[in-house]
C-alpha positions in Angstrom: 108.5 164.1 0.9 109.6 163.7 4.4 108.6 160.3 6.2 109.9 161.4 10.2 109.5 158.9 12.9 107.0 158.2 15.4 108.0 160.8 18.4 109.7 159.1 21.1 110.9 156.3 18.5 114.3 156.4 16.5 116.0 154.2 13.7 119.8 153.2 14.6 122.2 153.7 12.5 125.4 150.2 12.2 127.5 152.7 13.9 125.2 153.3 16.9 124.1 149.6 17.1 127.1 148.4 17.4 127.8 150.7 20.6 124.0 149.4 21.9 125.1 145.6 21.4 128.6 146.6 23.8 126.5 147.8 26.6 124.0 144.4 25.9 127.0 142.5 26.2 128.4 143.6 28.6 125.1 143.4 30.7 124.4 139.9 29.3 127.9 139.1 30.6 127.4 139.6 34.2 124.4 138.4 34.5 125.0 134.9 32.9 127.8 135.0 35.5 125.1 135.0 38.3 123.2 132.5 37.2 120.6 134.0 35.2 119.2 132.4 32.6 117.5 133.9 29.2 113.6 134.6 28.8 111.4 136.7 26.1 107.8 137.6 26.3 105.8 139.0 23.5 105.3 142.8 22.4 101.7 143.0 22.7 99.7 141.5 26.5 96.1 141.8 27.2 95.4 145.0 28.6 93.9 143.0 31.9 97.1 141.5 32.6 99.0 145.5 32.3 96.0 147.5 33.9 96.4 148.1 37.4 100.0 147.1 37.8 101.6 150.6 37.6 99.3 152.9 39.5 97.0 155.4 38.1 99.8 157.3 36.5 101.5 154.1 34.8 98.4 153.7 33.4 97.6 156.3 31.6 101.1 155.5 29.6 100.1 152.5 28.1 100.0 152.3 24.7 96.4 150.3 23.8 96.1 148.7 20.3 92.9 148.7 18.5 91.1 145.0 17.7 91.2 143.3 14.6 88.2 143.8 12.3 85.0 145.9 12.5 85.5 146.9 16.2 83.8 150.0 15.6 80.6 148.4 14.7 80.5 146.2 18.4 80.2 149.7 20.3 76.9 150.9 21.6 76.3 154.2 20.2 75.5 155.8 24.1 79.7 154.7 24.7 80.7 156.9 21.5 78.4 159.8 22.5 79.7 159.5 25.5 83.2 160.8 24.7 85.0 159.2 27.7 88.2 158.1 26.4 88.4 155.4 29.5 85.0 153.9 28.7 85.2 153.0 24.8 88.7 152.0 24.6 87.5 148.6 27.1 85.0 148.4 23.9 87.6 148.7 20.9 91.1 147.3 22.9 91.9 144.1 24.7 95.8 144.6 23.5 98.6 146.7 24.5 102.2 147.0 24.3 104.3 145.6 27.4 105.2 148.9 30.1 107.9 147.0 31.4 109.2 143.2 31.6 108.4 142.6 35.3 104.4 142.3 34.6 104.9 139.6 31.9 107.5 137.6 33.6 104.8 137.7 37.0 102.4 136.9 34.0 104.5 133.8 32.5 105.9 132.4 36.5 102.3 131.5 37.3 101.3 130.2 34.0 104.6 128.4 33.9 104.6 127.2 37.8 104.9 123.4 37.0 107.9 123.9 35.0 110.1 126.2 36.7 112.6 125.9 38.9 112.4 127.7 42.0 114.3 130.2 42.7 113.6 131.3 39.2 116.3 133.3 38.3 116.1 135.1 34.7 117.3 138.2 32.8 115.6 139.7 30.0 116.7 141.9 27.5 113.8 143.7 25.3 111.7 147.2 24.3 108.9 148.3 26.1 106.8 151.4 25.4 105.4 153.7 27.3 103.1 157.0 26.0 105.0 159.2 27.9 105.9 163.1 26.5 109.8 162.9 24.8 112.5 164.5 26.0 116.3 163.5 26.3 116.2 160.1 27.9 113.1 159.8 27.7 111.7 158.0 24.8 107.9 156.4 24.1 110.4 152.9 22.8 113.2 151.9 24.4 115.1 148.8 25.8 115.5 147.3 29.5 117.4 145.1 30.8 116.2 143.1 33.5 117.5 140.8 36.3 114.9 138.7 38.5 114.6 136.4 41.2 111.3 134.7 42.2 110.6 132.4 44.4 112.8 133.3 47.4 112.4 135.5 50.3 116.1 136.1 51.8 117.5 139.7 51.5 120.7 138.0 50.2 119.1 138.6 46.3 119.0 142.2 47.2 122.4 142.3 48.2 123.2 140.6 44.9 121.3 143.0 42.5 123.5 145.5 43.9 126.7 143.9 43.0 125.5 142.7 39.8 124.6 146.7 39.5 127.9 148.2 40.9 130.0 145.5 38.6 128.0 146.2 35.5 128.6 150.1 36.1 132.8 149.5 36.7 132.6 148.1 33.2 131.3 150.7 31.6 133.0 153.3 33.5 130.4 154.6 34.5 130.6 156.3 38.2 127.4 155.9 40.0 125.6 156.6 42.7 122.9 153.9 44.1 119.9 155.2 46.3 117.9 153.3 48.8 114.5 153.3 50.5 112.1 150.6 51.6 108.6 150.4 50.8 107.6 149.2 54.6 109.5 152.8 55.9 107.3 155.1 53.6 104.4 153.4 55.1 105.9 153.9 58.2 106.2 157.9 57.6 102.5 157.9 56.0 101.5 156.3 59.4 103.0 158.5 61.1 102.2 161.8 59.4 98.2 160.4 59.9 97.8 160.0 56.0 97.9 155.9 55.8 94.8 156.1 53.4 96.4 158.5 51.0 99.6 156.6 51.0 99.6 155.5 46.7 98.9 160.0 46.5 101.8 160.2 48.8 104.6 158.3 47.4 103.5 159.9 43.8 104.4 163.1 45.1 107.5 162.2 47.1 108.6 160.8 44.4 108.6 164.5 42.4 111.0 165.4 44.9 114.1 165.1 42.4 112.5 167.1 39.7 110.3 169.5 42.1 111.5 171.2 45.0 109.7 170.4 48.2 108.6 174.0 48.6 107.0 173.6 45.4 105.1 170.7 46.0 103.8 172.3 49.6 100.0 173.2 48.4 100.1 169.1 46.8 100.9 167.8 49.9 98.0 170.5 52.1 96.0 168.7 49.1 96.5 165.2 50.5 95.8 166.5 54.2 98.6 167.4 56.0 98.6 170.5 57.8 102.1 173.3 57.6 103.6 171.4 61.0 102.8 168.3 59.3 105.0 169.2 55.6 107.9 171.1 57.7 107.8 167.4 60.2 108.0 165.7 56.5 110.7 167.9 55.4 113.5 166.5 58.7 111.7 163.1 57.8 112.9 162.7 54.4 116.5 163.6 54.7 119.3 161.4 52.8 121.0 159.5 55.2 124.3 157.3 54.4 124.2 153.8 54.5 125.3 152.9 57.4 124.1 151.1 60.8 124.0 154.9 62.3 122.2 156.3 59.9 119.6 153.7 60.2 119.2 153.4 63.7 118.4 157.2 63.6 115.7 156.7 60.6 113.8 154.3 63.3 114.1 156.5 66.1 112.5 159.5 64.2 109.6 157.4 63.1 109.2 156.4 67.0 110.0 152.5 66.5 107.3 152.2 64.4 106.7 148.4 63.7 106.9 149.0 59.7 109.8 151.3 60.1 111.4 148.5 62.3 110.9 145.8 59.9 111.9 148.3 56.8 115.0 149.0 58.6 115.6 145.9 59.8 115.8 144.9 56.2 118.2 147.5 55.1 120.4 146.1 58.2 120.4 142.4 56.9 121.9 143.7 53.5 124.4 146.0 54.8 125.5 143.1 56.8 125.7 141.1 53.7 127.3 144.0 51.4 130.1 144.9 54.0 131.0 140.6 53.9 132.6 142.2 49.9 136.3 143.7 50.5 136.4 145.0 46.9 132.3 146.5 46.9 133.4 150.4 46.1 130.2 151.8 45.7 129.1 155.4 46.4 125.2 154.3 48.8 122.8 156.6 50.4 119.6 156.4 51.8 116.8 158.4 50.3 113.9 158.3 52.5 111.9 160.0 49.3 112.8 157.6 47.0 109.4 155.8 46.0 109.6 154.6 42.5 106.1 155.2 41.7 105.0 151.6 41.2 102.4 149.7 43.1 103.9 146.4 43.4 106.6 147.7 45.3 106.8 145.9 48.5 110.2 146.5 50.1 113.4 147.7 49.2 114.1 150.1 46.1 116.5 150.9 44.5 117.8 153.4 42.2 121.0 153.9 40.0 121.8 157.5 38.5 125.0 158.7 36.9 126.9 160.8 39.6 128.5 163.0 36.6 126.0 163.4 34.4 122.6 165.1 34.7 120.2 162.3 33.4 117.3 160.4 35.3 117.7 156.9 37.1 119.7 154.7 34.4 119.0 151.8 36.7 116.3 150.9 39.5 114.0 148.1 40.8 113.4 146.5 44.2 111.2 143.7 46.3 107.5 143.2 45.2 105.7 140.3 46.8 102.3 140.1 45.4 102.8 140.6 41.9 102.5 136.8 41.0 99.2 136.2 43.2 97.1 138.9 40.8 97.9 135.6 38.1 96.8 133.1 40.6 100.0 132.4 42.2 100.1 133.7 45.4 103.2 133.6 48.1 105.6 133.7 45.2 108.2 137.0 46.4 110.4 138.7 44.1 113.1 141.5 43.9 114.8 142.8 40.4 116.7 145.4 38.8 116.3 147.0 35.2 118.7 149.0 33.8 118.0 151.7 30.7 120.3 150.9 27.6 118.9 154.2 26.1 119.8 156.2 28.7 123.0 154.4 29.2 124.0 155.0 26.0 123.3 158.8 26.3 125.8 158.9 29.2 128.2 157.1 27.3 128.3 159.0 24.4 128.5 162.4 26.6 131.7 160.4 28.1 133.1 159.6 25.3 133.0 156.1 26.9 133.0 154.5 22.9 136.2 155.3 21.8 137.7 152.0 21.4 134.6 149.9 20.6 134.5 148.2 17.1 131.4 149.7 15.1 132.0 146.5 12.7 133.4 143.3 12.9 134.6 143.3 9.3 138.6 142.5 9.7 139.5 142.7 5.8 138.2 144.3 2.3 139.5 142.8 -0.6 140.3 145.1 -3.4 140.6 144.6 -7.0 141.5 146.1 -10.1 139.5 144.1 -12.6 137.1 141.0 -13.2 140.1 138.6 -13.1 141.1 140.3 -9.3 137.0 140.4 -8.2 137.3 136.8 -9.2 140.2 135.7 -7.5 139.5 137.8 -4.9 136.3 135.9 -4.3 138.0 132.6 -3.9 140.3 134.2 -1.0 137.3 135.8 0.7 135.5 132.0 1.0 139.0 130.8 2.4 139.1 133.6 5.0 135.7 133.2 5.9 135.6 129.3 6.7 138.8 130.0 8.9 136.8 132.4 10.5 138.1 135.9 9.3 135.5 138.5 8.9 135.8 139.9 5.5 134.2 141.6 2.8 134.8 142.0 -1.3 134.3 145.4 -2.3 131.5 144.9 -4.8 132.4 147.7 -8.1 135.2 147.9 -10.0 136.1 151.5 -8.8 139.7 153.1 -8.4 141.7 151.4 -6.0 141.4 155.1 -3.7 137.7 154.9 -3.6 138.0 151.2 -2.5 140.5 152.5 -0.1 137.9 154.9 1.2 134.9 152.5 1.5 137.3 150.5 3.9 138.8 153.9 6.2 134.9 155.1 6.7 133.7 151.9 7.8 136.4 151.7 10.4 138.2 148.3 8.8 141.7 148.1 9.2 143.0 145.9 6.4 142.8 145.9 2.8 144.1 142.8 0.5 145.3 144.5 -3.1 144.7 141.9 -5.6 146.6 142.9 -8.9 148.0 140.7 -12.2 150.9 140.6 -10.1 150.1 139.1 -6.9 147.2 136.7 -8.9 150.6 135.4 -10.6 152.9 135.6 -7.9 150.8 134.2 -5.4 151.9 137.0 -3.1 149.1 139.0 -1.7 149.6 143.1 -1.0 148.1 143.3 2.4 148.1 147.1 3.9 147.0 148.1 7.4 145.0 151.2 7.3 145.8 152.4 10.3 149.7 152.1 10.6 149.8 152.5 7.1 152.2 149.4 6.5 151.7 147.5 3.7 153.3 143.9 3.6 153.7 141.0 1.0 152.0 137.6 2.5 152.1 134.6 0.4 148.7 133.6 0.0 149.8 130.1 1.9 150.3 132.1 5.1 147.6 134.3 4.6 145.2 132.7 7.1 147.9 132.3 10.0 148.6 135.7 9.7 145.3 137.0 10.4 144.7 134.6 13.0 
């Protein structure tokens, strides 16, 4: 009998764990090098603090988790005949699982206010769900990793989320390419195209625009009210500019000085100004004037990472969101962050062939016996390695010294220590390195300097 995962959901194997925890790392790295410190926040929120944070379309991914008890037996009987999803889940769920980690840190900033320090920089490293269909990198589980500052208005924390992104990315070898927009200069073009009321219908379907081509989406947008003059004035609109003082300057003139498009662009001037201070910054920058991001609590810039060799979604986004903290009661708090997509990392990686030369265990030695007397002795030697701090490991059975051999060459280890009658007695260890295939004699005296 076959017991398959939950869709969207997967177990992972040492081997692939071990090349998760080198991107974690690696990510934990640079952001401890920024000053960020550590926070977690539970699985499971109240559905109130989750609702109405992503848009209509966020919504509809959370994944809602039934009370405790008889809940069934609370609910009116004209809800359940009803059949309306919508209305008896409010009856039957209070819980769900997180949709990101920007909601709960809002959530724990303004319950925590009197014992923060502001700015309130943190990074948080953790799964979030999401009911969304699977598909490759796209899972209903997987990991972010986030980077947040609160508490601060100047554009210089959105010129540092996109070093911390561009350093992270030369670590990993990843080549990138970063797009740019600003929440202000969408309004701007919604203003200008007469659909300022529509705008939340708006930015969901510019935000299609790198799965659907525009053509496509030309009845959607007649939908929303804009006439054929209107879409082909859209199409000029929303060409991807470089990021660059010209390129901007040009953005404001075709949205007629607009007063959101000058404070957008404005915006995107003050951290060009701060990124071109950075002689070594090589990043590949564009603006994308359709870049939207689909959430609500966008406020100003955004930004989003993809791979620039490999055809995968955004492996990395986020931007400025003022008002998320006042829906908890603490208003005037602003904030900008970044996430970044371990899952969808790690597919890149492997389609690179990026893991080549990271460990899959930290085991350094197995020690390998012929009989009870060698298990034995070999046991005293392994508790010596280990409180010098040498990783190592007794191989368990008393099994031909070849199958021992084996255990070690599939688990990637390099050395094995032969303990026979002869090197009990002697005192002189048989110590072979699986990958060069040398084998040496170490007296058991010099054993520990020579792993060290």
């Amino acid at each position: 009998m076959k017991y398959p995962n939950v869709k969207g959901t997967r177990d992972f194997a040492p081997d692939i764990l071990a090349k998760r925890k080198y991107i974690l790392n690696i990510i934990e790295s640079v952001f401890k090098k920024y000053g960020f410190l550590a926070l977690e926040t539970p699985a499971l929120e109240q559905l109130d603090t989750l609702t109405g944070k992503y848009g209509d379309e966020g919504d509809k991914l959370l994944f809602k988790v039934l009370n405790s008890g008889d809940f069934a037996s609370k609910v009116d009987d004209n809800i359940w005949s009803s059949k309306q999803s919508e209305n008896i889940a409010k009856f039957i769920s209070e819980k769900g699982l997180r949709y990101d980690l920007t909601v709960p840190l809002a959530r724990f900033v303004a319950t925590n206010r009197n014992d923060i320090t502001f700015p309130f920089k943190r990074y948080q490293m953790q799964p979030v769900w999401r009911a969304d269909r699977p598909q490759r990198g796209r899972y209903r589980e997987f990991w972010q990793c986030d980077a947040d500052i609160l508490g601060s208005n100047t554009l210089i924390n959105e010129a540092e989320i996109l070093t911390i992104a561009v350093e992270i990315f030369k670590k990993l070898n990843i080549p990138i390419q970063i797009s740019l927009n600003n929440r202000k200069i969408l309004e701007a073009i919604a203003e200008k195209l007469g659909i300022s009321e529509k705008f939340n219908l708006f930015t969901v379907l510019i935000d299609k625009l790198d799965k659907i081509n525009f053509v496509d989406l030309s009845k959607d947008f007649e939908n929303i009210g804009l006439s054929k003059d209107k879409i082909a004035e859209l199409s000029k609109i929303l060409s991807t500019q470089y990021f660059n003082k010209e390129s901007i300057n040009i953005i404001l003139e075709s949205l007629n000085n607009n007063a959101n498009a000058q404070k957008g662009c404005d915006e995107l001037l003050e951290i060009l100004s701060f990124i071109s201070l950075i002689e070594k910054f090589d990043a590949n920058i564009k603006i994308d004037l359709s870049l939207a991001r689909g959430l609500d609590y966008y406020t100003g810039c955004i930004i989003e990472i993809k791979c620039s060799t490999a055809k995968m979604g955004s492996i990395a986004g986020g931007g400025r969101y003022d008002n998320l903290t006042g829906v908890f009661g603490l208003p005037g708090v602003s904030g900008i962050g970044i996430s970044f997509g371990i899952d969808r990392i790690y597919d890149i990686m492997e389609e690179m062939q990026l893991f080549n030369d990271v460990k899959t265990t930290d085991t350094k030695i197995v020690l390998c016996q012929f009989d009870k007397k060698g298990q034995l002795y070999n046991f005293k030697i392994a508790a010596m390695l280990r409180e010098n701090g040498i990783s190592c490991e007794v191989y368990p059975d008393l099994k031909k010294i070849n199958k021992q051999l084996e255990y070690a060459e599939k688990k990637g280890i390099e050395y094995v220590i032969i303990s026979g009658e002869e090197e009990i007695n002697s005192q002189i260890l048989s110590v072979k390195n699986l990958k060069s295939r040398i084998q040496e004699k170490i007296d058991v005296k010099n054993i520990i300097s020579y792993f060290k």
